[in-house]
Legacy VTK file of the C-alpha trace (Angstrom):
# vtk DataFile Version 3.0
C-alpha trace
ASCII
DATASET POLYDATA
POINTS 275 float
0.000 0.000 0.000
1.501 3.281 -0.780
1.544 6.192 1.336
-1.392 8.097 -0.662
-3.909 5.078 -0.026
-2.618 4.689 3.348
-3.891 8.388 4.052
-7.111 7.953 2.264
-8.136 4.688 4.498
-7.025 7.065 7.878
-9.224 9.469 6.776
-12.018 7.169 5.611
-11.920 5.757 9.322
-12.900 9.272 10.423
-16.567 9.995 10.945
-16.159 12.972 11.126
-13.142 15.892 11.463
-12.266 19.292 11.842
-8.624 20.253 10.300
-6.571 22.664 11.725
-6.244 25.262 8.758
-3.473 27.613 8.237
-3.695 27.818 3.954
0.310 26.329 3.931
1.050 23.460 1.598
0.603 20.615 3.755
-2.649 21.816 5.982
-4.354 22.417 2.302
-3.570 19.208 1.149
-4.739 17.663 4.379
-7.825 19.560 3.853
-8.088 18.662 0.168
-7.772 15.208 0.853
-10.451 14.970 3.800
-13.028 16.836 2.073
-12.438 13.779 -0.688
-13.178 11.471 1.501
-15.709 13.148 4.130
-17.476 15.334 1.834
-19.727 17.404 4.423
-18.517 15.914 7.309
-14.975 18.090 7.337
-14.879 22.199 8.197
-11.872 23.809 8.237
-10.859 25.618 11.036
-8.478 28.484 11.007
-7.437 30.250 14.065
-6.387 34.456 13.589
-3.606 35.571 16.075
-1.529 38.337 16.441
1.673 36.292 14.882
-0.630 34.915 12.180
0.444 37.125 8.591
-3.006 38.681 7.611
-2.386 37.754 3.723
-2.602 34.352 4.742
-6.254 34.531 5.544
-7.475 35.951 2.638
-5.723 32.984 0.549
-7.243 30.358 3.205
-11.003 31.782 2.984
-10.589 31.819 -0.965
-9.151 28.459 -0.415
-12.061 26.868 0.856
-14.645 28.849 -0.767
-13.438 27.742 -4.405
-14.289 24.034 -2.967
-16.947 24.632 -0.936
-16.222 23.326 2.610
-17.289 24.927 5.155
-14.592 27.148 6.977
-15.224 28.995 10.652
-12.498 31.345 12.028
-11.437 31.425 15.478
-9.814 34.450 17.153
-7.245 33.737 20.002
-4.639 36.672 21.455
-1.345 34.564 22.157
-0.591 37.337 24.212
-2.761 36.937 27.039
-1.712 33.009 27.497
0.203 32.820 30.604
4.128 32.672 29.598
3.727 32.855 26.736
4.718 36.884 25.826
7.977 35.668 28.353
9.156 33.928 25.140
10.551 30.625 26.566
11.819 27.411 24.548
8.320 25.955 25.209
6.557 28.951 23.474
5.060 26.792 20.627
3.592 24.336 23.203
1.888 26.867 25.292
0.485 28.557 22.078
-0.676 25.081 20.341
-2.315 24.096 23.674
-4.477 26.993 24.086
-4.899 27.339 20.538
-6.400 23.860 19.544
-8.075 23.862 22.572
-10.059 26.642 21.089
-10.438 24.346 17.769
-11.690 21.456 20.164
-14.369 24.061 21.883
-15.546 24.569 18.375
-15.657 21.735 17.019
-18.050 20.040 20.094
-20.290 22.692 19.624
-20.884 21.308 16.083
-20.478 17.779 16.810
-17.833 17.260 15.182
-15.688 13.956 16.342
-12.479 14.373 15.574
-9.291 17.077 15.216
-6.567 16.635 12.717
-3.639 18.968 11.821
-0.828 19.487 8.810
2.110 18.243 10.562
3.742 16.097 7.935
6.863 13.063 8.725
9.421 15.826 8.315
8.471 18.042 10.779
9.656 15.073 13.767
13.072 16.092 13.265
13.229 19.264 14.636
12.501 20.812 18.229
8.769 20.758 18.046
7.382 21.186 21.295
4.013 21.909 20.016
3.965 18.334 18.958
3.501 17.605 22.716
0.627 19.445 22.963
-1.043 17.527 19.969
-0.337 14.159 21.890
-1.978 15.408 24.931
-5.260 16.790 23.147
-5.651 13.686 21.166
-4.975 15.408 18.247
-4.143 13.511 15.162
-1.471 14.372 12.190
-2.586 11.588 9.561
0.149 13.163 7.141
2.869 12.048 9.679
0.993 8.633 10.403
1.217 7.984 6.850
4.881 9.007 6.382
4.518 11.860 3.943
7.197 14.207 3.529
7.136 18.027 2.545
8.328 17.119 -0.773
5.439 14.381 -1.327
3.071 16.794 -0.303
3.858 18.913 -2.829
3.732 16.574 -5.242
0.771 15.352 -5.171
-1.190 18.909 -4.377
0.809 19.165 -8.101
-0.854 16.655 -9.357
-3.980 17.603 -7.712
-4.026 21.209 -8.875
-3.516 22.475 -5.508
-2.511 26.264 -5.626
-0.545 25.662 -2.365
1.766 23.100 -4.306
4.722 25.748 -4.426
3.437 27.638 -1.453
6.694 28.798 0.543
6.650 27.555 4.234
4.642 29.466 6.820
5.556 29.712 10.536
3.718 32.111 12.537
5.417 35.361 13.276
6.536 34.440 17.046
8.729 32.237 15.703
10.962 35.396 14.450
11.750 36.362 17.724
14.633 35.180 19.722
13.800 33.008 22.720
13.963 34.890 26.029
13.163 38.547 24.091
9.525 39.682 25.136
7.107 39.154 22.185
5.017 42.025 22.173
2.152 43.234 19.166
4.431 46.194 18.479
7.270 42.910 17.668
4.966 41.142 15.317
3.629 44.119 13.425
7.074 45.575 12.755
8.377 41.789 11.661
4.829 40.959 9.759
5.503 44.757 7.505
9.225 43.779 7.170
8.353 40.251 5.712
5.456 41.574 3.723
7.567 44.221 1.790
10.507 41.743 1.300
8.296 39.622 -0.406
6.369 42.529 -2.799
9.697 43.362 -3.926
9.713 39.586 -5.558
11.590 37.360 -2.736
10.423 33.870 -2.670
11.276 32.595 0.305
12.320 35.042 3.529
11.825 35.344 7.288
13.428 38.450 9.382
14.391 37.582 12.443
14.123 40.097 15.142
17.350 39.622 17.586
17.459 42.921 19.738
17.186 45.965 17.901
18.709 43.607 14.554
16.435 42.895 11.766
18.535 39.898 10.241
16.982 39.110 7.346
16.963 35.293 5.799
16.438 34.385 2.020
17.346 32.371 -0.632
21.148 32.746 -1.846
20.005 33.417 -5.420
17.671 36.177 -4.294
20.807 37.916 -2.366
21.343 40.597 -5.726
17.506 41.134 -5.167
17.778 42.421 -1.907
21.043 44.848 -2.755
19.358 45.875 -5.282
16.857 47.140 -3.339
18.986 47.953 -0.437
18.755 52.008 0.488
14.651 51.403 0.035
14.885 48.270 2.309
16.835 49.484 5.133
14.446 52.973 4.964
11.329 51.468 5.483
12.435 49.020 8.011
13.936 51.861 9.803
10.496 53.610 9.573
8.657 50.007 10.836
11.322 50.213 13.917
14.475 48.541 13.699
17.435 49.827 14.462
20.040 47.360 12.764
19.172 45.589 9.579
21.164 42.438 8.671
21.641 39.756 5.497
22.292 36.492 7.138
25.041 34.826 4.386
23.771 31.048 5.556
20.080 32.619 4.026
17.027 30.712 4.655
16.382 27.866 6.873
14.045 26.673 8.806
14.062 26.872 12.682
17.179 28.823 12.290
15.957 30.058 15.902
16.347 26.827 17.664
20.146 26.415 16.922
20.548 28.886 20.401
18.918 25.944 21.891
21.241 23.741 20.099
24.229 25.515 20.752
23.240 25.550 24.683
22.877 21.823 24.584
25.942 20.832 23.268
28.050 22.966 25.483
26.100 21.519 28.672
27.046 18.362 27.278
30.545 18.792 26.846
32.918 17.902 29.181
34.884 20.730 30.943
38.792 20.442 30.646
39.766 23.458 33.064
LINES 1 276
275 0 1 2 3 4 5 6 7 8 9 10 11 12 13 14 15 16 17 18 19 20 21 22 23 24 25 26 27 28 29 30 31 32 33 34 35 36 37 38 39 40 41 42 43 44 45 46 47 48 49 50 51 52 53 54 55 56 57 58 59 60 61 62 63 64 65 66 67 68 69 70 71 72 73 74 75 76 77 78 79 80 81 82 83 84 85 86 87 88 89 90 91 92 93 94 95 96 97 98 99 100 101 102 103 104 105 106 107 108 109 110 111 112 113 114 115 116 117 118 119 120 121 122 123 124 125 126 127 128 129 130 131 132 133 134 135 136 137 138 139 140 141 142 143 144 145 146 147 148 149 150 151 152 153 154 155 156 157 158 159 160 161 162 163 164 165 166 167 168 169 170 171 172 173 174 175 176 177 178 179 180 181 182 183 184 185 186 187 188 189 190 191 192 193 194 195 196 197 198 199 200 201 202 203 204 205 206 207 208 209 210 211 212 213 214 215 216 217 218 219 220 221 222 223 224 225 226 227 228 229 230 231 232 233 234 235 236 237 238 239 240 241 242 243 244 245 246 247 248 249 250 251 252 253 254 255 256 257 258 259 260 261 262 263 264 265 266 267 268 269 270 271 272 273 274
């Protein structure tokens, strides 16, 4: 059985779900791919925060009104969650808990008997703590159950037409922010207009880290001659938005570049002392 059909029977086993909706590559396949198989019996649930880009839920509503499944939107301020404006490694597991415990609320009140969510087989090798709050909700990733990587997933939303198949990968805005620095609205609004100009003035991929007063700025290698070219106007608006320092990071974009602190900490606490 291949990983496709393996999917389909999870979901078929499903009576009925709610999917944790974002619009990213891998929660719109989910969706895609439930609504297949459930028909009615899927809504998509998308949850607005402060650290959630606003263009994303424009493309998400669109989204699911092009295939008509239902789609409910949830607001939640990440700010008010106890610790969670502290910034501490855990951030993403206080945030998930509180915020698919507001997907849960919803989806009782509709009857709705199950929650599922995007995560796909990838996503296990780096420091996810949100992943713990999943496994205590009883929340269920059938992309990871079925061993589907980021690149399979965008496959087959290829080959099924998806317009998320390219769709760059979407982290919410916290994410930006080093651990231990207060995450505040004025943060996320100055890092959410940084991001959205870098990306009008045709980057592909880019997140800008905010590390004290330091914009450092991540992107693509090949998309390096796009942002000097566009340098005086970049570092003037992102003055105006608030930072003091802006920075090209030379290793450009990756992924959880954030958690290599964490990392870094580990390995010297696990080294052995010679003095």
């Amino acid at each position: 059985m291949d990983k496709l059909e393996t999917l389909t029977q999870y979901l078929g086993g499903l009576k009925s779900t709610a999917v944790a909706f974002s619009g990213g590559a891998d929660s719109a396949f989910l969706l895609k791919m439930a609504h297949d198989v459930l028909g009615g019996a899927v809504i998509a649930v998308t949850v607005l925060t402060r650290a959630f880009p606003r263009r994303e839920l424009a493309q998400a509503e669109e989204f699911c009104r092009a295939r008509r499944i239902a789609h409910i939107v949830l607001e939640l301020d990440e700010l008010s969650i106890e610790g969670f404006a502290q910034n501490p490694p855990n951030r993403c597991y206080l945030c998930k808990h509180a915020l698919f415990s507001a997907i849960i609320a919803a989806a009782r009140q509709r009857h709705i008997a199950s929650i599922i969510e995007g995560s796909n087989a990838d996503d296990c090798s780096d420091y996810r703590p949100g992943l713990q709050a999943l496994a205590e909700l009883g929340v269920k990733s059938p992309l990871c159950s079925a061993g589907l990587t980021k690149q399979e997933i965008r496959s087959f939303s290829q080959t099924l037409g998806l317009p998320t198949a390219g769709k760059q990968p979407l982290a919410c805005l916290a994410t930006r922010i080093a651990y231990g620095e207060e995450i505040t609205a004025r943060k996320l609004s100055m890092i959410e207009q940084a991001e959205q100009l870098l990306l009008d003035i045709g980057l592909r991929q880019v997140r800008v880290r905010l590390q004290g007063e330091t914009a450092r700025i991540e992107t693509e290698p090949a998309d390096f001659t796009v942002l000097l070219y566009n340098r005086e106007h970049i570092v003037r608006k992102l003055k105006q938005y608030g930072f003091t320092y802006i920075a090209l990071d030379l290793q450009g974009y990756r992924s959880g570049s954030m958690n290599e602190t964490l990392t870094a900490a580990r390995t010297a606490q696990e080294e052995p002392s010679w003095t």
